[in-house]
C-alpha positions as semicolon CSV with decimal commas, in nm:
position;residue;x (nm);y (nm);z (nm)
1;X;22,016;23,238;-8,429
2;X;21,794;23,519;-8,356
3;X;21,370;23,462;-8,372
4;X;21,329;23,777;-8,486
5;X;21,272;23,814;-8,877
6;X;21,249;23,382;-8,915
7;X;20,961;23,166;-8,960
8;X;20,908;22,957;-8,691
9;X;20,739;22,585;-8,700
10;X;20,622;22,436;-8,336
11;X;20,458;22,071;-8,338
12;X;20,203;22,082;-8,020
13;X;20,131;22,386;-8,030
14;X;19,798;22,362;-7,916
15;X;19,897;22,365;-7,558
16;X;20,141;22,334;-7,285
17;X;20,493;22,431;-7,389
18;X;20,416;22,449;-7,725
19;X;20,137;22,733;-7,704
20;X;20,406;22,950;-7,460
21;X;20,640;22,872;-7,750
22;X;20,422;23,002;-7,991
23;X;20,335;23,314;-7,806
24;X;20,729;23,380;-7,740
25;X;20,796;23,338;-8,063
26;X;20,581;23,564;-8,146
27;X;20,663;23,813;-7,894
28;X;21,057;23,782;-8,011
29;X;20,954;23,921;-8,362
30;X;20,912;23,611;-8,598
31;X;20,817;23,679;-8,913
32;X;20,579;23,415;-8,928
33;X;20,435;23,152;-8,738
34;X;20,355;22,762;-8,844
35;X;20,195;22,604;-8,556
36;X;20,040;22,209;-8,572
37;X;19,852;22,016;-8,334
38;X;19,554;21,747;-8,332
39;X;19,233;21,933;-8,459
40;X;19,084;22,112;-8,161
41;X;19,027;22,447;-8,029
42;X;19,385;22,454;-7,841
43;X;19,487;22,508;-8,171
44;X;19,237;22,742;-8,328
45;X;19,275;22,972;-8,020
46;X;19,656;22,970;-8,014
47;X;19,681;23,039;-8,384
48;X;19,403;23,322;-8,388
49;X;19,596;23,492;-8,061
50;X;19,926;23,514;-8,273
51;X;19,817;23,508;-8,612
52;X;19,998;23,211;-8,725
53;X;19,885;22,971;-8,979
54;X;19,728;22,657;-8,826
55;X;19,773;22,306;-9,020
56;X;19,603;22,039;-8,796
57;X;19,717;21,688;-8,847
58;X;19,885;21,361;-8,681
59;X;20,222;21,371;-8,648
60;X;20,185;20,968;-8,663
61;X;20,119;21,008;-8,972
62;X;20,423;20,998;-9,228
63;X;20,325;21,176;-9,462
64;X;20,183;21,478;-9,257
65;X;20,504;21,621;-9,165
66;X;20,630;21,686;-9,551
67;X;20,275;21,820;-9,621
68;X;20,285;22,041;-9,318
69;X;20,641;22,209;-9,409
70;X;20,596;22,225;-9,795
71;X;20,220;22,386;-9,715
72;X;20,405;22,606;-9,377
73;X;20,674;22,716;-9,624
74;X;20,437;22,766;-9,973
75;X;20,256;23,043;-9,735
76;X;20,515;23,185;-9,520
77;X;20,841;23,129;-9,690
78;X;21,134;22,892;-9,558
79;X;21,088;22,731;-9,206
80;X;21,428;22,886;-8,967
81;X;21,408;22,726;-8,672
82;X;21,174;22,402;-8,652
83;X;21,048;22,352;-8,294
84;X;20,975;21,956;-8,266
85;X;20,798;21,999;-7,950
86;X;20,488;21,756;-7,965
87;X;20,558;21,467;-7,698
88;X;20,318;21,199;-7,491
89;X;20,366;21,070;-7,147
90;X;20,143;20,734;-7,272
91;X;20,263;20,434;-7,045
92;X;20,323;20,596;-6,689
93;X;20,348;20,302;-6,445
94;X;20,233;20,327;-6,090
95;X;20,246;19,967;-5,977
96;X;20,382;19,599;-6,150
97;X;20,638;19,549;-6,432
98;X;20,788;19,907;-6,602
99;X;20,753;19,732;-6,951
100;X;20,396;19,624;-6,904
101;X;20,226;19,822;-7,135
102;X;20,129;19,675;-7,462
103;X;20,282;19,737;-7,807
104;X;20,048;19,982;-7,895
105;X;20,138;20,223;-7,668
106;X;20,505;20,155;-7,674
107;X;20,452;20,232;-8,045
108;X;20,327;20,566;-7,979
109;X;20,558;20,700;-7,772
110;X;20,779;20,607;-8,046
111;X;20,606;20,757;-8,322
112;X;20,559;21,080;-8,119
113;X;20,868;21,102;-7,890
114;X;21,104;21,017;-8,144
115;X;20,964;20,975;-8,525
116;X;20,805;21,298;-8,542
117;X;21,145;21,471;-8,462
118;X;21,287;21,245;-8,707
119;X;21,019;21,355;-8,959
120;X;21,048;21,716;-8,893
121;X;21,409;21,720;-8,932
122;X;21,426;21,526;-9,258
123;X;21,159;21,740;-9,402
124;X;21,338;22,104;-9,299
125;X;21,711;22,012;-9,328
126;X;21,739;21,982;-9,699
127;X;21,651;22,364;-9,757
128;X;21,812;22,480;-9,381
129;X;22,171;22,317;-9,532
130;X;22,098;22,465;-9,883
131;X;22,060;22,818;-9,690
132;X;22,334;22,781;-9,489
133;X;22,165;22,821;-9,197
134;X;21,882;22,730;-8,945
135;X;21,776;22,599;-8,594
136;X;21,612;22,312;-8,428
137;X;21,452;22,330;-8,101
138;X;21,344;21,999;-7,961
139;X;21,149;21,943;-7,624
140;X;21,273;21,700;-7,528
141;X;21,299;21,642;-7,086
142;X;21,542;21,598;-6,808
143;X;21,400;21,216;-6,869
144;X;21,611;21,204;-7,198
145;X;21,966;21,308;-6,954
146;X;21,816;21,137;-6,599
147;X;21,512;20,859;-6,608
148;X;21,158;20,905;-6,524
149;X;21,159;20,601;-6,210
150;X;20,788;20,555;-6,318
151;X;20,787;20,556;-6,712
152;X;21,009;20,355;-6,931
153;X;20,792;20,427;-7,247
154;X;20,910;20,801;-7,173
155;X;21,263;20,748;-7,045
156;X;21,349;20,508;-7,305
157;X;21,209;20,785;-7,612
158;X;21,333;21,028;-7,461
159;X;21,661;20,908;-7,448
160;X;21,668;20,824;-7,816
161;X;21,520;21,208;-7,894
162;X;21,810;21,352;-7,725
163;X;22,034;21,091;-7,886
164;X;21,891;21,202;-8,195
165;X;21,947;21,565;-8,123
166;X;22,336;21,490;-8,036
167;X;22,389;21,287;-8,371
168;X;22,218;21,609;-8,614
169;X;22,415;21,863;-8,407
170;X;22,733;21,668;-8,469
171;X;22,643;21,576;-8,859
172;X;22,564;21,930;-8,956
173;X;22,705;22,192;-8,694
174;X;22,957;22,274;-8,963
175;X;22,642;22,287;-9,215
176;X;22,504;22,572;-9,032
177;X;22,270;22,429;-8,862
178;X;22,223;22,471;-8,491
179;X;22,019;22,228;-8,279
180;X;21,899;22,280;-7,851
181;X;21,766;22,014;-7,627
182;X;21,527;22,200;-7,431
183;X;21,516;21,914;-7,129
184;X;21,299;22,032;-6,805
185;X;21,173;21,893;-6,548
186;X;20,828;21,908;-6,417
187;X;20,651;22,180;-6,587
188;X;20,254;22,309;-6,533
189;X;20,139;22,152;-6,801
190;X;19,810;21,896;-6,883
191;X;20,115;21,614;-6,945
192;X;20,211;21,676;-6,585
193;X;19,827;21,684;-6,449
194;X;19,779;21,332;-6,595
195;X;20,106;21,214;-6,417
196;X;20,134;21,089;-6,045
197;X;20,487;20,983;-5,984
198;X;20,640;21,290;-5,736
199;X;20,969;21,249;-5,891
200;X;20,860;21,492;-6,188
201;X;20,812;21,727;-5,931
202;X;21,091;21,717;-5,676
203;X;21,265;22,007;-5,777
204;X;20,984;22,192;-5,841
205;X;20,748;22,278;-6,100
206;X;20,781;22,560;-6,376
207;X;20,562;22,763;-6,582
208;X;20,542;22,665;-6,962
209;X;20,609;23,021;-7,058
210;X;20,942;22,993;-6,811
211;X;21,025;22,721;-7,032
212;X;20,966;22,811;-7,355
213;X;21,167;23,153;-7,268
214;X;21,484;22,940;-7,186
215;X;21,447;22,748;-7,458
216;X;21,441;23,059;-7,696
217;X;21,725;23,184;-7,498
218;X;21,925;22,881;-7,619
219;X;21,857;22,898;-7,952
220;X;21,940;23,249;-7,988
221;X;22,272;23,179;-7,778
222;X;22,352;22,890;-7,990
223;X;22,364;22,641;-7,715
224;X;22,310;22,294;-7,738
225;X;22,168;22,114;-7,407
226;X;21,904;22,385;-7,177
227;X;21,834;22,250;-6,865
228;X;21,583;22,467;-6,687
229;X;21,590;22,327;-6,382
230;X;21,876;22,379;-6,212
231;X;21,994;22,061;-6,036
232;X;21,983;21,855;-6,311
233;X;22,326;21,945;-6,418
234;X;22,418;21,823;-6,084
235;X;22,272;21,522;-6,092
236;X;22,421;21,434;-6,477
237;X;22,727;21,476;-6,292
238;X;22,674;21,235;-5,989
239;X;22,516;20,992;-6,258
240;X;22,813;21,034;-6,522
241;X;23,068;20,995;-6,204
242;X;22,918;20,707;-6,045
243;X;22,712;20,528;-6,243
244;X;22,614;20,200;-5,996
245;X;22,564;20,460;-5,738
246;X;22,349;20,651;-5,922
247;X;22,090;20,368;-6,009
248;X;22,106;20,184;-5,637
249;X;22,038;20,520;-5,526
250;X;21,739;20,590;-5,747
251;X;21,644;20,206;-5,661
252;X;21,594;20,348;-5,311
253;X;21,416;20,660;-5,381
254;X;21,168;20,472;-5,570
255;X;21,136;20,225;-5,263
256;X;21,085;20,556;-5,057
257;X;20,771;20,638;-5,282
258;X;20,607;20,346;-5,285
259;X;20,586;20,337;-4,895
């Protein structure tokens, strides 16, 4: 599905991946631009540089999402291709138990990681399958495919957004509706800034607007998984074909770091 001529949505947009998804949006010719984040002036900025229409809100919120589409769509006409980008790294361990943090924050990764894509999907599909026709883009991370050694709040959501992704892909393919797991690694991001375990960076770190570009590139090729780093393709192999080697050998990495 082509950007030009659609309306695109992006969640977390006032930043990272989801401003250089925004501004290559823009620069592919859509027709119109939705962009949400928290209130802030990430967001202001972003929407003034591409003159898309800004709807601040929570996406933890349940009844934001419905608001934000049927508002998105009232001024700009029916959403395309629904970028479900917004994410949080909340939880990263450094030392003691992976499942130590509390509730609270294993509740937000939830409701951000995973909710808000199902949210976003459940508020756009109705009038995508009614079309015929439409795209979702969801950030999702090499995390969702691999494991973060340092973060199960973020391995564990991710996994179930990319499970997520897999089960609407499969449900309505045949309903015309197309669906890419953009899933990177370390990218130059504030997320990344905040995060300390060198595994996120061990194959190197991209530029957001890299990113955003390949995801683009997937939607308009139709294709389901983007992994913009390289090896990870490699390593989804290795893991799918040996699966006990795969985690005693990430046991041992992890023993490697914390020396």
């Amino acid at each position: 599905m082509k950007v030009a001529g659609e309306v695109v949505l992006i969640t977390g947009a006032g930043g990272g991946i989801g401003r250089a998804l925004a501004r290559e949006a823009r620069r592919r010719g859509a027709a119109g631009l939705i962009l949400s984040d928290l209130p802030g002036p990430g967001l202001e900025s972003i929407a003034a540089e591409t003159g898309a229409l800004a709807i601040a809100g929570d996406l933890r919120d349940p009844d934001f999402i419905p608001a934000l589409v049927q508002q998105g769509e009232a001024a700009l006409g029916p959403v395309g291709i629904a970028c479900a980008n917004a994410g949080t790294a909340a939880g990263w361990i450094e030392k003691g138990i992976i499942t130590a943090p509390g509730d609270e924050i294993w509740a937000l990764a939830w409701e951000v990681n995973v909710l808000s894509h199902v949210r976003l999907s459940r508020a756009v599909l109705p009038g995508m399958i009614a079309r015929g026709r439409g795209h979702l883009l969801q950030t999702i991370s090499a995390a969702g495919l691999l494991t973060a050694p340092g973060a199960a709040t973020y391995s564990a959501t991710k996994h179930a957004a990319l499970g997520l992704a897999e089960s609407i892909a499969i449900a309505h393919g045949k309903d015309g509706i197309g669906v890419t797991a953009l899933c990177p690694q370390g990218v130059d991001t504030a997320m990344l800034a905040d995060v300390k375990d060198e595994a996120t960076r061990a194959d190197g770190v991209m530029s957001a607007e890299e990113v955003a570009a390949l995801g683009f590139d997937g939607v308009e090729a139709g294709q389901f998984l983007v992994t913009p780093h390289e090896r990870v393709r490699r390593y989804m192999t290795k893991k799918a074909g040996d699966y006990e080697g795969w985690i005693i050998s990430m046991q041992e990495y992890k023993a490697r770091m914390r020396r």
